[in-house]
C-alpha angles and dihedrals in degrees: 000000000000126000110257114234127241118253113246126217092266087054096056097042080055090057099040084048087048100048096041097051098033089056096246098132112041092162122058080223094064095050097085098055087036091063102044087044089058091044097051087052085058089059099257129137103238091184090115097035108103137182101258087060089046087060090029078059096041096049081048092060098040092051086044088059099243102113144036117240096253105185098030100250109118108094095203110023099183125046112237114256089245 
């Protein structure tokens, strides 16, 4: 039996991404368990994810542009042009 692997940053923005847009996760408190559901079917060990780097993930996308803020909890949601 082989080591899984741990989920990078990238991984986990694809999830949050995933499970945001595909309608996974209606509930921001469901965010958390759909994301490390989707991860674990893409073979990686979610036993040191935890639930502050899944939001940390999903405020990232949304200042990069590449998300909506779908349950209304990023304060700024786009960095300034300075």
């Amino acid at each position: 039996m082989s080591k899984l692997s741990y989920p990078r940053n990238n991984d986990v923005k694809k999830a949050v991404l995933k499970a945001v847009t595909q309608g996974l996760a209606p509930y921001p408190q469901e965010l958390y368990e759909e994301v490390v559901k989707i991860l674990e079917e893409d073979g990686y060990c979610c036993m040191h994810l935890n639930v502050r780097r899944v939001w940390r993930a999903y405020e990232e996308l949304i200042k990069e542009g590449r998300m909506n803020d779908w349950y209304g909890v990023v304060k700024n949601p786009r960095r300034s042009s300075q």
